[in-house]
DRENLO-187974 format. One record per residue: residue number from 0; x, y, z of N, C-alpha, C in turn. Coordinates in Angstrom, 3 decimals, padded with zeros to 6 digits. Layout:
<pts>
{i:NUM, n_x:X, n_y:Y, n_z:Z, ca_x:X, ca_y:Y, ca_z:Z, c_x:X, c_y:Y, c_z:Z}
...
</pts>
This chain:
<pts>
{i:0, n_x:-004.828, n_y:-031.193, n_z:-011.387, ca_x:-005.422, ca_y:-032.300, ca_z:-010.660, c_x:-006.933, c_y:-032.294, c_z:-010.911}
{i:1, n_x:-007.642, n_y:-033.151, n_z:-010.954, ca_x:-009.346, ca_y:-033.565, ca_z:-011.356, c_x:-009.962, c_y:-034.049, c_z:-009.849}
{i:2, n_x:-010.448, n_y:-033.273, n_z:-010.038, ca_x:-011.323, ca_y:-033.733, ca_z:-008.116, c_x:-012.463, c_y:-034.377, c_z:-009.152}
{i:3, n_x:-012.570, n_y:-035.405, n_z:-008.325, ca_x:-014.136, ca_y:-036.555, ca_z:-007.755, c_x:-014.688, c_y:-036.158, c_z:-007.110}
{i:4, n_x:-016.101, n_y:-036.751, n_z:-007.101, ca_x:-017.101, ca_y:-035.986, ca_z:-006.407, c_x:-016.603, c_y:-036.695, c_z:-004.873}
{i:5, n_x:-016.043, n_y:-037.530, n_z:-004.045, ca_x:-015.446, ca_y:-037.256, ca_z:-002.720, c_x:-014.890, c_y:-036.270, c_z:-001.979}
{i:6, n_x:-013.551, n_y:-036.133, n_z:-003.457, ca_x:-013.104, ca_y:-034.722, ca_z:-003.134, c_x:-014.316, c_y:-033.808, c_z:-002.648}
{i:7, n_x:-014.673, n_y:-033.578, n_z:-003.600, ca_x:-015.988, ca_y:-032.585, ca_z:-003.762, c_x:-016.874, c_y:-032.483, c_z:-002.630}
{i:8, n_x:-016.780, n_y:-033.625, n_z:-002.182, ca_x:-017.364, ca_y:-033.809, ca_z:-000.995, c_x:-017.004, c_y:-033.372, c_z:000.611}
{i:9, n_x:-015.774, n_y:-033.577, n_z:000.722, ca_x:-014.187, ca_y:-033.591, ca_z:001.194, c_x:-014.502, c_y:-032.045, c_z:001.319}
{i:10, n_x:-013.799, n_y:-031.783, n_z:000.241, ca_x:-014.113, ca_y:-030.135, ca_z:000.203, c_x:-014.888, c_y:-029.104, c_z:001.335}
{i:11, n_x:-016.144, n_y:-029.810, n_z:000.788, ca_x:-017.314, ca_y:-028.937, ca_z:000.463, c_x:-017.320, c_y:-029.368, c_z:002.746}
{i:12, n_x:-017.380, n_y:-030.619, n_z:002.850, ca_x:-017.320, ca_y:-030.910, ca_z:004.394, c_x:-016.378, c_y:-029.780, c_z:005.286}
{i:13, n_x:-015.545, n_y:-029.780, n_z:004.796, ca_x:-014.259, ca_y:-029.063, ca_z:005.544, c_x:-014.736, c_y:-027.544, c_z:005.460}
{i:14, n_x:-015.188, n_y:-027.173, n_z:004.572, ca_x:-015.408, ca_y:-025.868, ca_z:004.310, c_x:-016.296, c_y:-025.484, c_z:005.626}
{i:15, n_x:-017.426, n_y:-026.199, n_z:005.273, ca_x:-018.306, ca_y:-025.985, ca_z:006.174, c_x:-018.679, c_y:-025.742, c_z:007.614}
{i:16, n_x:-018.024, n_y:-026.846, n_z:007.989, ca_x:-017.494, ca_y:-027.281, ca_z:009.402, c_x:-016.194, c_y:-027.513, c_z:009.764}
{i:17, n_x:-015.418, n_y:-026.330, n_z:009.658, ca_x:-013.809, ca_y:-026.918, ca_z:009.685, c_x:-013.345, c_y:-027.424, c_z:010.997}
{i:18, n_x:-013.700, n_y:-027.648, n_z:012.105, ca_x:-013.699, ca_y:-028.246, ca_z:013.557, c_x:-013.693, c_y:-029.843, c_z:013.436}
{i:19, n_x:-014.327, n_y:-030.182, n_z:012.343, ca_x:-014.896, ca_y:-031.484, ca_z:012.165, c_x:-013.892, c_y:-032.531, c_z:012.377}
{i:20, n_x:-012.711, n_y:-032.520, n_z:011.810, ca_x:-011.485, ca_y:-033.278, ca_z:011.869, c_x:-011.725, c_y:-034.868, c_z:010.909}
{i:21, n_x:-010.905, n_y:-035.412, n_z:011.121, ca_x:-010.637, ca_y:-036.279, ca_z:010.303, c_x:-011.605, c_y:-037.798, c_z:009.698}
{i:22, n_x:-011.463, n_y:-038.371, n_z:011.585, ca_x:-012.878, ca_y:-038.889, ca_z:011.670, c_x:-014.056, c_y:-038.650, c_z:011.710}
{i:23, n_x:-014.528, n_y:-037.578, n_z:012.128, ca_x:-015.757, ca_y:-036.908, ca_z:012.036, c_x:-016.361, c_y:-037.078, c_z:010.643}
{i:24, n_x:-015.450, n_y:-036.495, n_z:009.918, ca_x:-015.694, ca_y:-036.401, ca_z:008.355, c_x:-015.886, c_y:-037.995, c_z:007.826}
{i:25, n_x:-014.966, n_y:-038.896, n_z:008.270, ca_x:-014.909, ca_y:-040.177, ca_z:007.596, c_x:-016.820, c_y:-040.559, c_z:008.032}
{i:26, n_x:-016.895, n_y:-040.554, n_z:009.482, ca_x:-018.277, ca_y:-040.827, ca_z:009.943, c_x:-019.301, c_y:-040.269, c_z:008.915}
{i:27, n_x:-019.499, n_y:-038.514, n_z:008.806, ca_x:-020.325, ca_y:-037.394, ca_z:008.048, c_x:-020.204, c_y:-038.674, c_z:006.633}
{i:28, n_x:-019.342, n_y:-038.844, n_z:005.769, ca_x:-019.328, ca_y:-038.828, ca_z:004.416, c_x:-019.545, c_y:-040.868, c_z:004.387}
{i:29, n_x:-019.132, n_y:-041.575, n_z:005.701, ca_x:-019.621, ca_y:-042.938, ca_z:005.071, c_x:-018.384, c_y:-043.266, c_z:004.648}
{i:30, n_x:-017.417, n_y:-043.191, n_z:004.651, ca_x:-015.448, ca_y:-043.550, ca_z:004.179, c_x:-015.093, c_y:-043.811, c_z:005.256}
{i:31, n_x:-013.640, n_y:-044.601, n_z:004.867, ca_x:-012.855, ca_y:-044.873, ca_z:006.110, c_x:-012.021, c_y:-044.019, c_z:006.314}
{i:32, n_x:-011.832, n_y:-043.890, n_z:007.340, ca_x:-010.580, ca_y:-042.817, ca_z:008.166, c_x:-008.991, c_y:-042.470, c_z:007.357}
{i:33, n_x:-008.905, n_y:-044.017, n_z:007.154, ca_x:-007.657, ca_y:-043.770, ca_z:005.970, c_x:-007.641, c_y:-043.328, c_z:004.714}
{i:34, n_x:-009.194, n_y:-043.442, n_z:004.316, ca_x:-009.455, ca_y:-042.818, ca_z:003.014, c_x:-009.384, c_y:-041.280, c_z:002.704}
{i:35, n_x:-010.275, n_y:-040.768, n_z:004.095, ca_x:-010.506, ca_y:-039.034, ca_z:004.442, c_x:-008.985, c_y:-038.651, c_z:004.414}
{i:36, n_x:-007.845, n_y:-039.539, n_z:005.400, ca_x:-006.421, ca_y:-038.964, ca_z:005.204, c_x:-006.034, c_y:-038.831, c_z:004.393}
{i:37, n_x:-005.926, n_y:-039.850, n_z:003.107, ca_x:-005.455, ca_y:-040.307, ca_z:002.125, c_x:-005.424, c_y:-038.754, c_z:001.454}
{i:38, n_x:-007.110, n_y:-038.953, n_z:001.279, ca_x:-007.954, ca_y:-037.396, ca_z:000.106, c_x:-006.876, c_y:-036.570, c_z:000.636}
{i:39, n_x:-007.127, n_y:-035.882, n_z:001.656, ca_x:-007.057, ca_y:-034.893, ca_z:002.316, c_x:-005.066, c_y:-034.335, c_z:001.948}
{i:40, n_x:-004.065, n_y:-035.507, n_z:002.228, ca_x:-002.864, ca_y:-035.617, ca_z:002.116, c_x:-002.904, c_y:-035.300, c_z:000.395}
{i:41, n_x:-003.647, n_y:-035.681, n_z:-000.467, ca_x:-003.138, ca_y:-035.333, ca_z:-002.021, c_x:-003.865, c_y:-034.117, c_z:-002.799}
{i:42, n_x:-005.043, n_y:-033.612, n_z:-002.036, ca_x:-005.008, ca_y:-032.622, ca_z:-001.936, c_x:-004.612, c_y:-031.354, c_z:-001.345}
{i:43, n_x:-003.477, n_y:-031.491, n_z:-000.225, ca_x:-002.712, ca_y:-030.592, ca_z:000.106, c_x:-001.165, c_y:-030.744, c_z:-000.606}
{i:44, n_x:-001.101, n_y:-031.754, n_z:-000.569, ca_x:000.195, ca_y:-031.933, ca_z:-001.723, c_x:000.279, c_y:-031.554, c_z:-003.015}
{i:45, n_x:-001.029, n_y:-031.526, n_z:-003.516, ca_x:-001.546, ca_y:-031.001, ca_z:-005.324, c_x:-001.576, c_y:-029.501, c_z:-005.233}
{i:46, n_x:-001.758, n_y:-028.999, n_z:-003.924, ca_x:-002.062, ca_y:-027.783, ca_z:-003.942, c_x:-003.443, c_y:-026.895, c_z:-003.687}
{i:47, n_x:-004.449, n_y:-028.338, n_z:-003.576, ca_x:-005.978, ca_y:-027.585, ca_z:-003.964, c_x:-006.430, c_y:-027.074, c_z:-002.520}
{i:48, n_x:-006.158, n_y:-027.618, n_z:-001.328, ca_x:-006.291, ca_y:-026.865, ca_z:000.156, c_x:-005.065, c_y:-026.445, c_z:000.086}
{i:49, n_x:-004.873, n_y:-025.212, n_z:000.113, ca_x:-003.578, ca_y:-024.356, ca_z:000.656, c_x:-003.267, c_y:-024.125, c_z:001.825}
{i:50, n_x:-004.461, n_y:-024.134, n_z:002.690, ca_x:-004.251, ca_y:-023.693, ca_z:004.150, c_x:-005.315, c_y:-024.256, c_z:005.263}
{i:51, n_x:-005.630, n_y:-024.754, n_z:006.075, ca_x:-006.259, ca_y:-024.854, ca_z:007.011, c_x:-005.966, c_y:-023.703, c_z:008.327}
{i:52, n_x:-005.812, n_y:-022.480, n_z:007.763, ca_x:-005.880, ca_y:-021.193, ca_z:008.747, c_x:-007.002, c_y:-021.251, c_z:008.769}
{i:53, n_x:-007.661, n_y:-020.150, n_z:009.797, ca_x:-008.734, ca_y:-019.600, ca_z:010.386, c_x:-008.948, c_y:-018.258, c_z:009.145}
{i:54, n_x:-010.333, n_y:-018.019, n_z:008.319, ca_x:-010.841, ca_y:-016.881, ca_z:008.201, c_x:-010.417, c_y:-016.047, c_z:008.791}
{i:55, n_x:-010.010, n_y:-014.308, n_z:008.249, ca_x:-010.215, ca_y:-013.873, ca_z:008.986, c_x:-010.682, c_y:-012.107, c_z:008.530}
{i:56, n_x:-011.927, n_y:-011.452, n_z:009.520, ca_x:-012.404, ca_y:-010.633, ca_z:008.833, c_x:-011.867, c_y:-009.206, c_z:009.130}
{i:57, n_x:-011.017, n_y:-008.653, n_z:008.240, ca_x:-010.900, ca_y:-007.541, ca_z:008.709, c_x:-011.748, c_y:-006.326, c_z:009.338}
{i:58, n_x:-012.231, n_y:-006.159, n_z:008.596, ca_x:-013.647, ca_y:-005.653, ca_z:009.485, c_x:-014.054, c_y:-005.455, c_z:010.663}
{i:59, n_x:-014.299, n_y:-006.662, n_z:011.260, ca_x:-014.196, ca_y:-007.099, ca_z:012.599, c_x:-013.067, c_y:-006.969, c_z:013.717}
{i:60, n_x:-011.980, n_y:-006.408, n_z:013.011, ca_x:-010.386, ca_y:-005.991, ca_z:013.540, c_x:-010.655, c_y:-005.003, c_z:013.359}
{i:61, n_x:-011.613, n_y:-003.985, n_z:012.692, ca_x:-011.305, ca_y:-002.623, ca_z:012.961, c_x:-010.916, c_y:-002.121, c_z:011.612}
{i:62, n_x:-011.135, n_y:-002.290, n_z:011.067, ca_x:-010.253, ca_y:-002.070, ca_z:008.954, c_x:-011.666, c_y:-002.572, c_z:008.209}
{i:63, n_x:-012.757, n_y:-001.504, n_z:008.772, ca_x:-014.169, ca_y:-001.320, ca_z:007.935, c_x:-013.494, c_y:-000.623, c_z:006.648}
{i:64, n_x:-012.547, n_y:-000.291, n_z:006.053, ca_x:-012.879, ca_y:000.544, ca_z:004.553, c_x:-011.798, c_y:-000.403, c_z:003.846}
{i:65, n_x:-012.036, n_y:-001.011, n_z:002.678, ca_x:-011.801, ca_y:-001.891, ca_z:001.612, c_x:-011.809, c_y:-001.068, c_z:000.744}
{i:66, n_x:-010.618, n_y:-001.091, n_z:-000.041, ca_x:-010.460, ca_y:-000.200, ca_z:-001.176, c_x:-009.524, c_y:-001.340, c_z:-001.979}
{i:67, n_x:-009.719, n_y:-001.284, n_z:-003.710, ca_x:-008.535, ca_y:-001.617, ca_z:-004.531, c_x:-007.850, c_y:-000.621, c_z:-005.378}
{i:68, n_x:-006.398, n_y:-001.279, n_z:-005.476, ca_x:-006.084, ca_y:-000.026, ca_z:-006.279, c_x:-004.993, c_y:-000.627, c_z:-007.431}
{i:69, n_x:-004.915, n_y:-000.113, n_z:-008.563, ca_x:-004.126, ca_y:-000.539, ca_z:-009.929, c_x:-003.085, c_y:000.222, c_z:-009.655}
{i:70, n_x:-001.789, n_y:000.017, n_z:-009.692, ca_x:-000.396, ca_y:000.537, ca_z:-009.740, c_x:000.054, c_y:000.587, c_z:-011.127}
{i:71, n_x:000.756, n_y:001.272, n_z:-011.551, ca_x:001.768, ca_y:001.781, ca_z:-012.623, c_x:002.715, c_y:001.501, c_z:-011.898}
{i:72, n_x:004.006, n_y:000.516, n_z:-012.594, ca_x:004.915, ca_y:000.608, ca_z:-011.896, c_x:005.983, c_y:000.617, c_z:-012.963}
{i:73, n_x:007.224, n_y:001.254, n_z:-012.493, ca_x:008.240, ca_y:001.746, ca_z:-013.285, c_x:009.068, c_y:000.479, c_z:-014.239}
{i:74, n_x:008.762, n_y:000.782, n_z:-015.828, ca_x:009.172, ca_y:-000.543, ca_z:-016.353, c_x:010.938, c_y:-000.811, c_z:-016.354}
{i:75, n_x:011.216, n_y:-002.106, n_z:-016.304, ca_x:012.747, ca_y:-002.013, ca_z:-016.527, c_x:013.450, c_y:-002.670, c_z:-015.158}
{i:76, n_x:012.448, n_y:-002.615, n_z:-014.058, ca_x:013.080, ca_y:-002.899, ca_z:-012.414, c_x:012.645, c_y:-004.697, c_z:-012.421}
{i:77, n_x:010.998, n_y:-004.437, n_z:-012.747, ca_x:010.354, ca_y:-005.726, ca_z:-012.871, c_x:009.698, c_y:-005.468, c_z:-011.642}
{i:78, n_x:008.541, n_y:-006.480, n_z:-011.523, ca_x:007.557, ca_y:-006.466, ca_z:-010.498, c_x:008.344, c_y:-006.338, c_z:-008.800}
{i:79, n_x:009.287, n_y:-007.426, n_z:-008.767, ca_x:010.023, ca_y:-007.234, ca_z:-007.256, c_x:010.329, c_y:-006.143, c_z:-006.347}
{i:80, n_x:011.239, n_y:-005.261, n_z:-006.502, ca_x:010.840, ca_y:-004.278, ca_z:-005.314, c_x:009.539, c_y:-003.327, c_z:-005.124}
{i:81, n_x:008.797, n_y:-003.252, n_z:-005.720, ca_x:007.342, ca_y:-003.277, ca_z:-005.684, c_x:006.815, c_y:-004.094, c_z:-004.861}
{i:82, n_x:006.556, n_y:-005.312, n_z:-004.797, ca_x:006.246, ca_y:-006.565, ca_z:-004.299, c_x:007.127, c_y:-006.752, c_z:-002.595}
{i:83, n_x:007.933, n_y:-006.597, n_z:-002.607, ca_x:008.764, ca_y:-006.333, ca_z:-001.579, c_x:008.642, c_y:-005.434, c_z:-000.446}
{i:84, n_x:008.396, n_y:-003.913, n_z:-001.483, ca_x:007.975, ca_y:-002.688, ca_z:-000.760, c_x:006.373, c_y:-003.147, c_z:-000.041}
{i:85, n_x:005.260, n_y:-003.335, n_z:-000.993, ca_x:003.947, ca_y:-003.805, ca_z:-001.053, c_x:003.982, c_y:-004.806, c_z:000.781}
{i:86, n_x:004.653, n_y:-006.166, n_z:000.425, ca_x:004.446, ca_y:-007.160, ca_z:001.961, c_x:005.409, c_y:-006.469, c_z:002.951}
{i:87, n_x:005.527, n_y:-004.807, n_z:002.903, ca_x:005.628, ca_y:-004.551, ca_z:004.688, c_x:004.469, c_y:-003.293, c_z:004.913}
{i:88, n_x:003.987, n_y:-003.594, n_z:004.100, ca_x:002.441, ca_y:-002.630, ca_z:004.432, c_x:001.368, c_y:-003.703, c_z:004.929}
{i:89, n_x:001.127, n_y:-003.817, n_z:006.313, ca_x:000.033, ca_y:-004.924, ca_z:006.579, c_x:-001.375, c_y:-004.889, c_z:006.003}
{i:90, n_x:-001.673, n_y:-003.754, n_z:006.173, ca_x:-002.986, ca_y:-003.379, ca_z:005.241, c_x:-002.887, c_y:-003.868, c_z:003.696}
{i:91, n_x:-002.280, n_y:-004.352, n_z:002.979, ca_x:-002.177, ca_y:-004.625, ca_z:001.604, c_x:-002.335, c_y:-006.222, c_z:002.084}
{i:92, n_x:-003.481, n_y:-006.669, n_z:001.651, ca_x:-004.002, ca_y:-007.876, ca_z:001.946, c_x:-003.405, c_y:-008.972, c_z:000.775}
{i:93, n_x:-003.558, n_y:-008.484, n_z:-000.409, ca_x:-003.479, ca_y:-009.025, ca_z:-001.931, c_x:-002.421, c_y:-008.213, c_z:-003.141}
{i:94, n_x:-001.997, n_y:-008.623, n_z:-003.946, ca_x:-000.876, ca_y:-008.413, ca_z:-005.152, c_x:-001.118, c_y:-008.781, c_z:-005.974}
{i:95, n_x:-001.787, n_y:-008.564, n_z:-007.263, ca_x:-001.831, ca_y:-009.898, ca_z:-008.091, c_x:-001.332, c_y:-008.887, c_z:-009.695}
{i:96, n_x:-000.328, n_y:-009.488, n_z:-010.627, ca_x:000.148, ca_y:-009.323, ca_z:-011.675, c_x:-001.057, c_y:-009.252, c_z:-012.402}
{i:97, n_x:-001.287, n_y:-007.421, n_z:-013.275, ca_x:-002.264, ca_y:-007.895, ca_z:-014.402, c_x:-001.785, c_y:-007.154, c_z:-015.781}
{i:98, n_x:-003.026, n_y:-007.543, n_z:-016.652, ca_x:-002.526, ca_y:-006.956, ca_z:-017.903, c_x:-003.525, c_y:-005.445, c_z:-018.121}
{i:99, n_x:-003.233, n_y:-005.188, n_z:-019.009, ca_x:-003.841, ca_y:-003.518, ca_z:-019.071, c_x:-003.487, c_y:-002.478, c_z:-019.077}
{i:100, n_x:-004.088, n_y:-001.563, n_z:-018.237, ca_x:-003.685, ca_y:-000.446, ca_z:-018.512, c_x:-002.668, c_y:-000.062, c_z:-016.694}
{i:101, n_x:-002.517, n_y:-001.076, n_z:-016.059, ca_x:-002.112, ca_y:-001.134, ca_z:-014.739, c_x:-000.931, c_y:-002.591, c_z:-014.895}
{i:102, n_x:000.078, n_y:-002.520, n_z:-014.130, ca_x:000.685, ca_y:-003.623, ca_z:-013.595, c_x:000.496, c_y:-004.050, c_z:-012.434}
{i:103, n_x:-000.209, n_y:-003.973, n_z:-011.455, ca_x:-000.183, ca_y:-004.626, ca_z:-009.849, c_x:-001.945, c_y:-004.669, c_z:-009.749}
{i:104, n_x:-002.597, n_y:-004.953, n_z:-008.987, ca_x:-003.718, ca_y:-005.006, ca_z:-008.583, c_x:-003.628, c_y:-005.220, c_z:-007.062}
{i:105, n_x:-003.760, n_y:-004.149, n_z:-006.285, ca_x:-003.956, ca_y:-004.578, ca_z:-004.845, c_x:-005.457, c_y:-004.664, c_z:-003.859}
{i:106, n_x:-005.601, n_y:-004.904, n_z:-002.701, ca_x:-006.748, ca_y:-005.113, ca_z:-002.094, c_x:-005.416, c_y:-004.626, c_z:-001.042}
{i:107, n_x:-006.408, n_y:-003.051, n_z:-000.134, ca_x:-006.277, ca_y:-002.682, ca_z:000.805, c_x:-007.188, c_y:-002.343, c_z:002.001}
{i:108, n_x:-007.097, n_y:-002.845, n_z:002.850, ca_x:-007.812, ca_y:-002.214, ca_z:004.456, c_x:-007.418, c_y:-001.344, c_z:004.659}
{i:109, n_x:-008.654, n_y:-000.532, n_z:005.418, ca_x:-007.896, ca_y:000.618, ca_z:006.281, c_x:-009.360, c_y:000.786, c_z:007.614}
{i:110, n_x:-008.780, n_y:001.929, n_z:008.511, ca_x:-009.409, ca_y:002.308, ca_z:009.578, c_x:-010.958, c_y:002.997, c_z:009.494}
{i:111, n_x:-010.421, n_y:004.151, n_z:008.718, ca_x:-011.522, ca_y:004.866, ca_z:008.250, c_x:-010.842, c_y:005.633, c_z:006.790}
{i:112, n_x:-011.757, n_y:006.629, n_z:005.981, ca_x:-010.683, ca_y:007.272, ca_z:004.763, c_x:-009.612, c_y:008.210, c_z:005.469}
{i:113, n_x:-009.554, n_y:008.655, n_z:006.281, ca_x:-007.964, ca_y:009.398, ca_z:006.689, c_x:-006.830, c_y:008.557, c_z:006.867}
{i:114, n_x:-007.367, n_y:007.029, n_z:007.426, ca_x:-006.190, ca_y:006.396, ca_z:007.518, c_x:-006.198, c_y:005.212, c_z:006.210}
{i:115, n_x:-006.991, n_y:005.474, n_z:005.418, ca_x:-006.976, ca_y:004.845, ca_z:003.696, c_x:-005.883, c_y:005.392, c_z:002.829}
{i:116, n_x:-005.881, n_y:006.942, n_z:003.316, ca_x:-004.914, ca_y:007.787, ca_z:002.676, c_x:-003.684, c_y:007.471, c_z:002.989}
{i:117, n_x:-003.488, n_y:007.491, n_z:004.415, ca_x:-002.392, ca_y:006.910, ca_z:004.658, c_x:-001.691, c_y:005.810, c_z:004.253}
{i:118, n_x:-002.559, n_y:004.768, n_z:004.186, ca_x:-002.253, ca_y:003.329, ca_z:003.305, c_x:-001.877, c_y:003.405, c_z:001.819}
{i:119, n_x:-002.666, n_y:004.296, n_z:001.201, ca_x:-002.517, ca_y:004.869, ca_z:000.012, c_x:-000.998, c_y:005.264, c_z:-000.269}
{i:120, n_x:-000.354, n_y:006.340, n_z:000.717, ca_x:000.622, ca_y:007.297, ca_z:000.853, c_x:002.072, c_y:005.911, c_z:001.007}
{i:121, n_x:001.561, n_y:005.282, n_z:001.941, ca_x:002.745, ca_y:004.197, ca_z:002.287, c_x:003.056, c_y:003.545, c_z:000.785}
{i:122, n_x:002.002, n_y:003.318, n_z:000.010, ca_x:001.714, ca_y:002.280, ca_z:-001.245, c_x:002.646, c_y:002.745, c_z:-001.856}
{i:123, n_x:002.311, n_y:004.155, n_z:-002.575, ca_x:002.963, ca_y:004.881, ca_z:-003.445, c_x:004.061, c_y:005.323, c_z:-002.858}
{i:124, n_x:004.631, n_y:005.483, n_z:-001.739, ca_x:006.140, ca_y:005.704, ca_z:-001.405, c_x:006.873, c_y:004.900, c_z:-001.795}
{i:125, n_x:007.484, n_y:004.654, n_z:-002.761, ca_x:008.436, ca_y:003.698, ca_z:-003.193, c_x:008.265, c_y:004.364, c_z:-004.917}
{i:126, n_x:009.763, n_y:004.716, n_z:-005.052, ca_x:010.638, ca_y:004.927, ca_z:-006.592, c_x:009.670, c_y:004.512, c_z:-007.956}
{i:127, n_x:009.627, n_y:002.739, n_z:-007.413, ca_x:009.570, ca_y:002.678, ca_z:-008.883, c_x:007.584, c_y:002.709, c_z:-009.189}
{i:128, n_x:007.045, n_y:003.026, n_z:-007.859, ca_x:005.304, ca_y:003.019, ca_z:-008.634, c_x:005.343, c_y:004.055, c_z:-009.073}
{i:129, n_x:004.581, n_y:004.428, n_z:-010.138, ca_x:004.209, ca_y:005.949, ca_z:-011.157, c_x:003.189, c_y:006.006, c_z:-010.519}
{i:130, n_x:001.837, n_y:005.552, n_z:-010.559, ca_x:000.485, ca_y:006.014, ca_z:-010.406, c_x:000.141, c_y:005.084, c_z:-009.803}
{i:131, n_x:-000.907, n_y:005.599, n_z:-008.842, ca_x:-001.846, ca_y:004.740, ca_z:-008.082, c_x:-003.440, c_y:005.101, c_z:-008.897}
{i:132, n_x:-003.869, n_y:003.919, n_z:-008.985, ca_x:-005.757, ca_y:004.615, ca_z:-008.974, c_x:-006.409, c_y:003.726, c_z:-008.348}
{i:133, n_x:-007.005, n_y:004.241, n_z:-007.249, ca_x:-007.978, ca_y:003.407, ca_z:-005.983, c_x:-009.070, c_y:003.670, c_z:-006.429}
{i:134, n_x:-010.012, n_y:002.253, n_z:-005.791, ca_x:-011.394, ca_y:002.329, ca_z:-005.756, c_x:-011.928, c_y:001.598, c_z:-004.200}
{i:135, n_x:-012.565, n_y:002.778, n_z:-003.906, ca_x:-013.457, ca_y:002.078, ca_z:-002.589, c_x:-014.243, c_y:001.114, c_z:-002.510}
{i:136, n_x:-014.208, n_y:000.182, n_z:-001.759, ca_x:-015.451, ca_y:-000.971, ca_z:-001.878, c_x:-016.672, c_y:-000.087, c_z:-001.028}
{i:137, n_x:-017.636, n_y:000.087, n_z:-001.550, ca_x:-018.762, ca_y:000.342, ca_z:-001.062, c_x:-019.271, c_y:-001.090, c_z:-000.038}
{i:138, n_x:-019.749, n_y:-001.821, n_z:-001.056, ca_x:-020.477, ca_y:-003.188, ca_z:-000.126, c_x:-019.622, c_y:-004.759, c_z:-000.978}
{i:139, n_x:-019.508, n_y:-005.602, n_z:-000.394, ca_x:-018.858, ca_y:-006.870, ca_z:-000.600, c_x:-020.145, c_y:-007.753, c_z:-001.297}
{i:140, n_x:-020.323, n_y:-007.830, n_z:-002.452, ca_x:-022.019, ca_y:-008.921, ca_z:-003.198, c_x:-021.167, c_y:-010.397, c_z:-003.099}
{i:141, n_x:-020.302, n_y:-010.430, n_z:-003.268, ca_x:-019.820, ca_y:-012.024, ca_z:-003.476, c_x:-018.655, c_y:-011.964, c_z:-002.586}
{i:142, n_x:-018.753, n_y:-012.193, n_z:-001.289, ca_x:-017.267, ca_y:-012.766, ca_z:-000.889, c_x:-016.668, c_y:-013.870, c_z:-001.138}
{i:143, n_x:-015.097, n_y:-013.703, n_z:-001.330, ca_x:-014.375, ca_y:-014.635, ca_z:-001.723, c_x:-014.993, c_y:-016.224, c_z:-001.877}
{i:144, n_x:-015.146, n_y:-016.669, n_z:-002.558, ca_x:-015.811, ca_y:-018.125, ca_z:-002.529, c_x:-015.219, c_y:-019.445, c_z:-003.703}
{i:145, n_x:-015.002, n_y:-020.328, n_z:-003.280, ca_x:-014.421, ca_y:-021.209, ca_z:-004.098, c_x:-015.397, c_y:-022.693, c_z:-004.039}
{i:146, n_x:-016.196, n_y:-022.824, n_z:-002.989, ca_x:-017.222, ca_y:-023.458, ca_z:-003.110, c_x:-018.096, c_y:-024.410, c_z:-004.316}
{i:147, n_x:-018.622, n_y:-023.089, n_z:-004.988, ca_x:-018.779, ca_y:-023.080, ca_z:-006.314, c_x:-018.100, c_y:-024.063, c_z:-006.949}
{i:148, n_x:-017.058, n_y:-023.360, n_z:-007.075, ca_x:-016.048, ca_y:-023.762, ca_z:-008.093, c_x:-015.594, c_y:-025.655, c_z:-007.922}
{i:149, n_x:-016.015, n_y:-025.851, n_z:-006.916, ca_x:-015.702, ca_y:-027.130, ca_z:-006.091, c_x:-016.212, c_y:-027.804, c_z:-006.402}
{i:150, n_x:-017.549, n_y:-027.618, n_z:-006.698, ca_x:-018.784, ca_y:-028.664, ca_z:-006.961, c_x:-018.713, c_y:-028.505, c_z:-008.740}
{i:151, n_x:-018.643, n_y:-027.799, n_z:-009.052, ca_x:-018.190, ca_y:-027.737, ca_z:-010.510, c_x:-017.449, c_y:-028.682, c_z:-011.198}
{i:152, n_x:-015.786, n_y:-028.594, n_z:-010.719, ca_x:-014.789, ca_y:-029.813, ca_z:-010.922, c_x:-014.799, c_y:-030.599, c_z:-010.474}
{i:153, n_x:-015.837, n_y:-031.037, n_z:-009.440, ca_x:-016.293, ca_y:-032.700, ca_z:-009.032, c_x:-017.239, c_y:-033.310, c_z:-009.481}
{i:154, n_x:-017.632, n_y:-032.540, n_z:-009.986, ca_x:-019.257, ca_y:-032.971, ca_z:-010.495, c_x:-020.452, c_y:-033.077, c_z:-009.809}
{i:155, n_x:-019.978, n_y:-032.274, n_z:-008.933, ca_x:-021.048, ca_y:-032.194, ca_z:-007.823, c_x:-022.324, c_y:-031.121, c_z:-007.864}
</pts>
C-alpha cells in the first residue's frame, strides 16, 4: 500500500495524540469526518495500523533488565514448537525468524539478572533449542519507532 501525505498525516496525528479520536483529528487536519474514517478504515484493513492498544513499558511493570538472545534450534522439527514453547513465557516479548549463524531472535524482560536467568532457563527448556546466546541491553538509543518511516512513504 503507498501512503499520501494525509495518511502521513493521519499517522503521524494518531501517534501523537492517540485520545484524539476521529473528529478531533478531522478538526486538527482540516478533512471531513468521513474522510478521517474512510483513511483510517483502509489503513487498518491494509494492515499499516495494526493496533490501537495502549504502549506499554515494561520497565515501569517492574522488568528493568532487557536482554536479546539468538537461539539454535534443532533442524528438521521447523520453527513451531519452538514458537509455541517461546508464547508461554510472558517475558519473551518478540520472535522473529533470522538468517545466520542463529534461527530465532528473541527480546526478553526480566526482574533483575537472577530472574533473567531464570527467563533464560525457561527459554532453553525445550528439546529442540541447542544454544542460547544472550545479550543485555545496557541503555535503549532508539526506541521502537515507525514515525520516521511514516513521513518517508508519504512524503512527508
Amino acid at each position: 500500500m503507498t501512503l499520501d501525505e494525509l495518511d502521513g498525516r493521519l499517522i503521524t496525528l494518531f501517534s501523537e495524540q492517540p485520545q484524539i479520536g476521529v473528529l478531533g483529528a478531522s478538526r486538527e487536519l482540516g478533512v471531513a469526518r468521513g474522510t478521517v474514517q474512510a483513511r483510517l478504515d483502509r489503513l487498518v484493513q491494509h494492515g499499516v495500523i495494526r493496533s490501537w492498544a495502549p504502549q506499554i513499558d515494561a520497565s515501569a511493570m517492574g522488568y528493568p533488565v532487557s536482554a536479546f538472545c539468538t537461539l539454535e534450534i534443532r533442524q528438521g522439527r521447523g520453527h513451531t514448537p519452538v514458537v509455541e514453547h517461546l508464547s508461554g513465557i510472558p517475558e519473551v516479548l518478540e520472535a522473529h525468524t533470522i538468517t545466520g549463524s542463529g534461527d530465532l531472535f528473541i527480546h526478553i524482560v526480566a526482574r533483575d539478572n537472577a530472574d533473567l536467568q531464570r527467563v533464560i532457563d525457561a527459554v532453553v527448556d525445550d528439546e529442540h533449542v541447542v544454544r542460547a546466546n544472550t545479550a543485555i541491553s545496557l541503555a535503549t538509543r532508539i526506541p521502537l519507532r515507525t514515525l520516521p518511516l511514516v513521513r518517508a512513504a508519504s512524503g512527508g
